[in-house]
Wavefront OBJ file of the C-alpha trace (Angstrom):
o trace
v 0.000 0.000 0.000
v 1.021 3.494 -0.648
v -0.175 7.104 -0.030
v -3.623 6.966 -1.164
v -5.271 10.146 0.010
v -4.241 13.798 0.893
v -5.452 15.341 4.334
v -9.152 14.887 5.321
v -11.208 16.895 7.975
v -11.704 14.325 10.478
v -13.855 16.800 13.143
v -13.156 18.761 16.498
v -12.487 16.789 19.447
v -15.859 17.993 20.975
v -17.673 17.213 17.809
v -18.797 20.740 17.437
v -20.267 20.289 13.900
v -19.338 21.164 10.294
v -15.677 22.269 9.848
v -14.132 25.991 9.286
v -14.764 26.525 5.530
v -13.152 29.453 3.747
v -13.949 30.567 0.352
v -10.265 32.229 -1.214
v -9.500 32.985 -4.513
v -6.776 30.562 -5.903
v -2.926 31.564 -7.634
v -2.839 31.241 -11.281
v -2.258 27.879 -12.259
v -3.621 25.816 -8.366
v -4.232 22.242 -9.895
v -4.081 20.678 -6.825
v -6.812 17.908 -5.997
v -9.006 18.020 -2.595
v -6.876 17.137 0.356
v -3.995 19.180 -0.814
v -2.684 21.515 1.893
v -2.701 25.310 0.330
v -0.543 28.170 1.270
v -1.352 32.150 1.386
v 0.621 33.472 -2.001
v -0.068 37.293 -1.400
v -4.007 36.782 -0.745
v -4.404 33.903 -2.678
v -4.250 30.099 -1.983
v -1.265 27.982 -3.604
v 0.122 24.630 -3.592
v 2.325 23.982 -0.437
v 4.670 21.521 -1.833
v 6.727 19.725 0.977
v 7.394 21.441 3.921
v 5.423 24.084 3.989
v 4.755 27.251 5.712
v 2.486 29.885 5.772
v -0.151 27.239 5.716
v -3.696 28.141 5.293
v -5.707 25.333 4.641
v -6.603 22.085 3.306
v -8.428 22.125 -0.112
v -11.728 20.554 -0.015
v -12.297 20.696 -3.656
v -9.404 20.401 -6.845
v -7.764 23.604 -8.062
v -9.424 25.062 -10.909
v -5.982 25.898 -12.732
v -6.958 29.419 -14.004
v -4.775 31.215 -16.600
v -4.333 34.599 -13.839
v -4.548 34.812 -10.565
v -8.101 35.587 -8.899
v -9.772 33.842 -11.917
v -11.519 31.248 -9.943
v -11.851 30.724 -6.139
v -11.816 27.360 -3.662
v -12.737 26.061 -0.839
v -10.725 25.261 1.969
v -11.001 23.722 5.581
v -9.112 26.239 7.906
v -6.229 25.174 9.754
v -7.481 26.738 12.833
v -6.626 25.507 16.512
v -8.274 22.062 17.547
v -9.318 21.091 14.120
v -8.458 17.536 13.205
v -7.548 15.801 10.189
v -6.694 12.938 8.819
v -3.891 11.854 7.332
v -1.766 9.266 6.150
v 2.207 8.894 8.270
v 4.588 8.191 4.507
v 7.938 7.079 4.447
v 10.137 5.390 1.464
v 10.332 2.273 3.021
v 6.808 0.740 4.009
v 8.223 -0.854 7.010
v 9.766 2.199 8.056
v 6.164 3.945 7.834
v 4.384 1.770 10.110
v 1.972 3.347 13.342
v 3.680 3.293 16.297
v 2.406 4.101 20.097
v 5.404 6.369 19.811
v 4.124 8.556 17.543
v 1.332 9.882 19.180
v 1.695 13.288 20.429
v 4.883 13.842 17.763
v 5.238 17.026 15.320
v 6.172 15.570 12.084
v 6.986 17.701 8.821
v 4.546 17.333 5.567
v 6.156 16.305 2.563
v 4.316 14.905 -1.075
v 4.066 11.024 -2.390
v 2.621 11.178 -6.095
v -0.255 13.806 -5.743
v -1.053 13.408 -1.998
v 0.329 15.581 1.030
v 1.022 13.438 3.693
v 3.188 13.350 7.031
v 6.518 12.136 6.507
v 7.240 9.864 9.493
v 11.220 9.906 9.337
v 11.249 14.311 9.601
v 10.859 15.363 13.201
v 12.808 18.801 12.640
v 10.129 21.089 10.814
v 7.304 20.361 13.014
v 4.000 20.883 11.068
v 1.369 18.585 12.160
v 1.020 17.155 15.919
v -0.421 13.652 16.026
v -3.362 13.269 18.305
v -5.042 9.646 17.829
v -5.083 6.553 15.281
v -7.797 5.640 12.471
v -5.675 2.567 11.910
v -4.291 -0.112 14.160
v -0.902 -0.006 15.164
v 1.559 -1.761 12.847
v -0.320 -0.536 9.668
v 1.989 0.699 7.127
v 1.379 3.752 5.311
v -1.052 4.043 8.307
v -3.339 6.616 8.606
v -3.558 9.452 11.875
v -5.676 12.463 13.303
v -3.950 15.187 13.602
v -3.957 19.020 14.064
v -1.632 21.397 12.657
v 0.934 23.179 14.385
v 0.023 26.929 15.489
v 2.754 28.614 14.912
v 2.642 27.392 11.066
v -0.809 26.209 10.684
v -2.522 29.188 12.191
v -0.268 31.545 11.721
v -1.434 33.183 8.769
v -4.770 33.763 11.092
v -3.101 35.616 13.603
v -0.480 37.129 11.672
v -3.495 39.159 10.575
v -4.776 39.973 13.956
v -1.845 40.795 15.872
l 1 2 3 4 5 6 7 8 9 10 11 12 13 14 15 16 17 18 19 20 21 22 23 24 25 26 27 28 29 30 31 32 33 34 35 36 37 38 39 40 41 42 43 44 45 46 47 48 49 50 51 52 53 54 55 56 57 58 59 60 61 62 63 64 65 66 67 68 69 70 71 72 73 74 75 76 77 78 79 80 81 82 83 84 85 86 87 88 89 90 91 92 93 94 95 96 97 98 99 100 101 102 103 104 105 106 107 108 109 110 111 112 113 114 115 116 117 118 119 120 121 122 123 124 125 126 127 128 129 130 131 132 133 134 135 136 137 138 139 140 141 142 143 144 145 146 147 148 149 150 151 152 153 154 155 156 157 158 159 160 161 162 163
C-alpha cells in the first residue's frame, strides 16, 4: 500500500459540527486535488509543496488551474486551533512507515508522495502537524492518523493578521 489520500477533515475533538470553511481565490495555475494543503501566495491560496509554511488550509475541492490569478476561487477547511484531520504517516520504506504508540503526540513535517500531502514519518525537525489519535491499528503501514496542525505554522497566517 502506498499514499492513497491527501489530508481529510476528520472533526473537532468535541464534535462541534461542520468544519471551518473558507472561500479564497486561488494563484494562477492551483491544480491541486481536494486534500492538498494550500498556502497564502499574497491573498491567494497555492500549492504547499513539501514542507510548507504559511499554511492556510486544506483544499476541499481540486484547483481550478486558471490562466491569472483571482480567476476562480476554492474552498478550503481552515487550519485553525483544535481542528483535526486525517492523514496518512509516509515514508520510502513501508516498514519504516508503520503506526507506532510512539508517535502519538509527535510534530512531524509534511512532505508529497505522487499527488497526496502526507506526514513524513522519518522528519521530526520542521514540526508541522502534531499527532493526536489513530484511524488505523498499530503496525499498519502507510497508516493513517488524526492530527492538528501546528500553530505557529498552521494558524499563523490567522493571527499574523490579527496581531
Amino acid at each position: 500500500m502506498a499514499v492513497t489520500q491527501g489530508f481529510k477533515y476528520a472533526g473537532y475533538p468535541w464534535n462541534l459540527g461542520s468544519p471551518p470553511m473558507l472561500t479564497v481565490p486561488e494563484k494562477a495555475s492551483l491544480s491541486s486535488i481536494a486534500g492538498a494543503v494550500v498556502i497564502n501566495n499574497g491573498g491567494y491560496l497555492d500549492d504547499a509543496g513539501a514542507d510548507p509554511t504559511a499554511i492556510c488550509g486544506v483544499l476541499a475541492e481540486n484547483g481550478h488551474n486558471g490562466s491569472s490569478d483571482g480567476d476562480y476561487s476554492a474552498n478550503i477547511i481552515a487550519t485553525l486551533p483544535f481542528v483535526v484531520f486525517e492523514a496518512q504517516m509516509y515514508h520510502a520504506t513501508a516498514a519504516s512507515s508503520a503506526l507506532a504508540q510512539s508517535m502519538m503526540f509527535t510534530a512531524y513535517e509534511i512532505t508529497t508522495s505522487g499527488n497526496y500531502h502526507c506526514i513524513d514519518v522519518a522528519n521530526t525537525t520542521n514540526k508541522r502537524v502534531i499527532v493526536v489519535g489513530f484511524k488505523d491499528p498499530i503496525g499498519t503501514e502507510f497508516g493513517r492518523v488524526y492530527c492538528i496542525f501546528n500553530p505557529t505554522v498552521g494558524c499563523n497566517v490567522y493571527a499574523a493578521a490579527i496581531s
